[in-house]
Steps between C-alpha positions, in 0.01 A plus 500: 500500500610384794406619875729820624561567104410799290586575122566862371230525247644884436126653647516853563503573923206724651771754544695497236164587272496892680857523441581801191672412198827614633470300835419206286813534273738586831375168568522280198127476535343462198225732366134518504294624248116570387430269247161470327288175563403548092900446377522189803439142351464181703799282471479199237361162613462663841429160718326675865172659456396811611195445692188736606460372815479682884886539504469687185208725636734555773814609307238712284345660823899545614629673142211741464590636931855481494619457127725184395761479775706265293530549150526217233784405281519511122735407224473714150436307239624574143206668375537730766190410708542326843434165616485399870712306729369532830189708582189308302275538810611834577451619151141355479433657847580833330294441205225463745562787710497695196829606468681601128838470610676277727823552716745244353902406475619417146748216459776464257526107494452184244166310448676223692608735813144636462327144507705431826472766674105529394457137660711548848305807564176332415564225755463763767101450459305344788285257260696344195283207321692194338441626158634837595838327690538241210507748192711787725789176573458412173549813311734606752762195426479527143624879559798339698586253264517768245742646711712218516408371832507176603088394514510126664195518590298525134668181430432098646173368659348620804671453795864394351805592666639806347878484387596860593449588845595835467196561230261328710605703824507824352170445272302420839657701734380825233139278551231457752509185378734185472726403208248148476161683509633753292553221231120398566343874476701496132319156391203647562544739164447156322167477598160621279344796643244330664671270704713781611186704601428213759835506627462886578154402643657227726269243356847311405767500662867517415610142489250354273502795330894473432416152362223619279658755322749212297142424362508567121266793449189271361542288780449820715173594350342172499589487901316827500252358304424194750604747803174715398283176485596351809544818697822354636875587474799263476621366816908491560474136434299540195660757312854262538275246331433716195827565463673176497238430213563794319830431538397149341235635241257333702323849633180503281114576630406182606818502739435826626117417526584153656749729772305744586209301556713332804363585848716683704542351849405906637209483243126423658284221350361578178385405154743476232417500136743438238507748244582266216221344612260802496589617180298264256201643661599850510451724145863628375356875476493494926829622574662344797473766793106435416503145542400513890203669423430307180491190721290637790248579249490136322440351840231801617286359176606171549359555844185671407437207208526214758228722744275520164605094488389438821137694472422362195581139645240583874219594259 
């Protein structure tokens, strides 16, 4: 979104909430009701998580003095239950506080319309994580293109020109984001869940990431695999490495272990073991995030048997 630039998500205005039913209908407004948090369901495949952190404890501390100031948004499904559309923190916060009903605006609209309008007023949050951005532009382009919307940017490699202008202006001007990192927050879907769970930790960042989720998905958990051993993570360089040989069915574990073994010009001096290497003397039952502590321990009694060595040798 850009600076100056505000979207109407529809959200219900402090005072329009006091307003009666008949001031609300004078004004087109639409109306509130008291729905119980039992009948509310979260809505499918919902990509941002609702965390119990201190802005939580403050929107709990702020529900249970002054009551929900803006309620959520829901959409009846067929079944006649709800599901929400915008209000996942608020409705946990009420859960906390105790509450068995929540204030809330119901929503005649499509799954599609809902998905949309469920990830613009999402992107209001302070803290998004990759994962959360790359599912949300991900599931909310598919709802476009279901409209029959033109959706340039699901299609080409990173960082091609788009054809329609239009589509790529009006995709990122909705955004925070441009239409070119937009295209790398939806590559990021392609990766395994732990490689993405690094990203959202920042212990990769987005470029090599981009280039490690064309990885086929064995290729993926062998990098994990040799990213557990050496402690390490792909550089940018790296990870376009791996995929040109992927790209050449070339990427197997003695490439990986052969790249990631590479000192980094950042990295300190330090001793570098090649897994493949290791592995003859290592039992198969040790599984891989033990093999650290499997090797400290061979060279603590390989230690201790050169001391016995040594004593046996001066007497």
């Amino acid at each position: 979104m850009k600076d100056g630039q505000t979207i109407d998500l529809g959200m219900t205005g402090y005072d329009e909430l006091f307003m009666t039913d008949k001031e609300r209908m004078e004004n087109k407004l639409p109306k509130i009701y008291d729905i119980p948090l039992k009948d509310i369901d979260d809505f499918p495949d919902h990509p941002f998580q609702v965390r119990l952190d201190e802005d939580m404890q403050q929107l709990v501390k702020s529900i249970k003095e002054r009551g929900l100031i803006t309620p959520i948004m829901l959409r009846q499904k067929e079944d006649g239950r709800y599901e929400i559309v915008s209000g996942h923190r608020r409705k946990k916060a009420c859960e906390i506080a105790g509450f068995d009903t929540i204030k809330a605006e119901i929503r005649d609209m499509t799954r599609d319309e809902a998905i949309i309008m469920m990830v613009d007023s999402n992107f209001q949050r302070s803290v998004i994580l990759p994962s959360e951005k790359a599912m949300a532009y991900k599931m909310k382009l598919e709802a476009l293109s279901r409209q029959g919307q033109r959706t340039d940017l699901t299609s080409g490699p990173v960082g091609q020109k788009l054809e329609s202008i239009n589509s790529r202006d009006e995709l990122a001007s909705e955004s925070p984001d441009s239409a070119r990192q937009i295209q790398r927050y939806i590559r990021l879907t392609e990766l395994i869940p732990e490689l993405l769970e690094k990203v959202d930790e920042g212990q990769i960042a987005m470029r090599p990431a981009v280039e490690l989720s064309y990885l086929k998905e064995n290729e993926q958990r062998n990098l994990v695999e040799y990213m557990g051993y050496y402690d390490a993570t792909p550089s940018h360089t790296q990870a376009i490495e791996m995929r040109s040989l992927s790209k050449a069915g070339k990427l197997g574990p003695r490439a990986i272990d052969r790249i990631l073994s590479q000192e980094k010009p950042n990295q300190k001096a330090h001793i570098s073991i090649r897994l493949e290497d290791a592995k003859r003397y290592i039992p198969e039952d040790v599984p891989y995030n033990k093999t650290g502590e499997f090797v400290m321990k061979a060279l603590e009694y390989y230690r201790r048997y050169l001391e016995r060595e040594r004593e046996d040798w001066e007497r």
